[in-house]
C-alpha positions in Angstrom: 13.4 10.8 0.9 14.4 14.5 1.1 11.1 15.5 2.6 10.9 12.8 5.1 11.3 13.9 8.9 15.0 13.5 10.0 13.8 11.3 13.3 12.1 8.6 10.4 15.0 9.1 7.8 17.5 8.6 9.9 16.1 5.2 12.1 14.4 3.3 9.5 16.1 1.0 7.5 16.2 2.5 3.9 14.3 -0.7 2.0 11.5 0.1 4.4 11.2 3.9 3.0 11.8 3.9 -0.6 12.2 1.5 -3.7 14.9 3.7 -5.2 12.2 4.8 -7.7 8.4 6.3 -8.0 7.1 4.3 -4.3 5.0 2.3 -5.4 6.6 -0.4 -6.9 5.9 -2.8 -3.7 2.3 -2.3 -3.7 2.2 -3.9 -7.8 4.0 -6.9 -6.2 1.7 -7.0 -3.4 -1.1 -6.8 -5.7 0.5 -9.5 -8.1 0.7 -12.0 -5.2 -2.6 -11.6 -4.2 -4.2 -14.1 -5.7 -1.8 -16.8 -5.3 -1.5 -15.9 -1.4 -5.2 -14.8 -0.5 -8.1 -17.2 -0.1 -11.6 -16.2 -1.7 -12.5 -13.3 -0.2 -9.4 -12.5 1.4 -8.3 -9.1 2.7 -4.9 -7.0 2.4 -4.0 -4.1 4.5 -1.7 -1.8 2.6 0.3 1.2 4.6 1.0 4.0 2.7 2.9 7.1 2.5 1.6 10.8 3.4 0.0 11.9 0.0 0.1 8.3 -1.6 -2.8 6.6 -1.0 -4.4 7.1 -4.9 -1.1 6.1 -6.3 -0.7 3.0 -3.9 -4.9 2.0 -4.8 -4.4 2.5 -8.4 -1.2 -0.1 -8.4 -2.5 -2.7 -6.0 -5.8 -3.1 -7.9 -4.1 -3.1 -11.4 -2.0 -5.9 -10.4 -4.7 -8.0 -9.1 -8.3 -8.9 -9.0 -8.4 -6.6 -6.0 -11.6 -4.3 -4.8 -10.7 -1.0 -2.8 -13.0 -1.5 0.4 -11.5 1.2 2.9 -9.3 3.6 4.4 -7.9 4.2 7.8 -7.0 8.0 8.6 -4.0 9.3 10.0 -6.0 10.6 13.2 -2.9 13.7 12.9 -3.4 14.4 9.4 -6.9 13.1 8.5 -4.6 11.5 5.1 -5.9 7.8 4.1 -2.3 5.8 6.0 -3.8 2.1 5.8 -6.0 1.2 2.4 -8.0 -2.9 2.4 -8.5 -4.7 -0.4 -10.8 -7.5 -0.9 -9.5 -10.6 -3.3 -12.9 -10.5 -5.7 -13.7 -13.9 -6.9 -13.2 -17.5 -6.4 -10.0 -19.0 -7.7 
């Protein structure tokens, strides 16, 4: 939270910038509901923090039968900002 710009730490709502912990405790829950919420094939769009993205990829698809497909760039930074998933599998 420290290294976050003041013009984002101070105008976002706190739940929407940290889990009180390591960050990437959300993307496991998104990864856990995955199957019960996506239909065969199904996609999930993921936003992630500057630096993240490996850490966020490596919890989504642990939780889940998930399969990393891409990554949007920051056009600024050229980081990975948005990561898909595919649900693999029929239910």
């Amino acid at each position: 939270m420290d290294k976050l710009l003041p013009n984002v730490r101070e105008f976002e709502p706190r739940t929407a910038l940290t889990d009180e912990g390591d960050g990437l405790a959300l993307y496991g829950a998104i990864g856990a509901e995955a199957d019960r919420l996506l239909a065969p094939e199904g996609r999930v769009f993921v936003e992630v923090a500057d630096g993240r993205a490996a850490d966020a990829r490596q919890a989504v698809t642990t939780a889940a039968e998930l399969e990393f497909t891409n990554a949007r760039k920051d056009r600024v930074t050229n980081k990975e900002r948005v990561l898909c998933f595919r649900l693999l599998g029929m239910r």
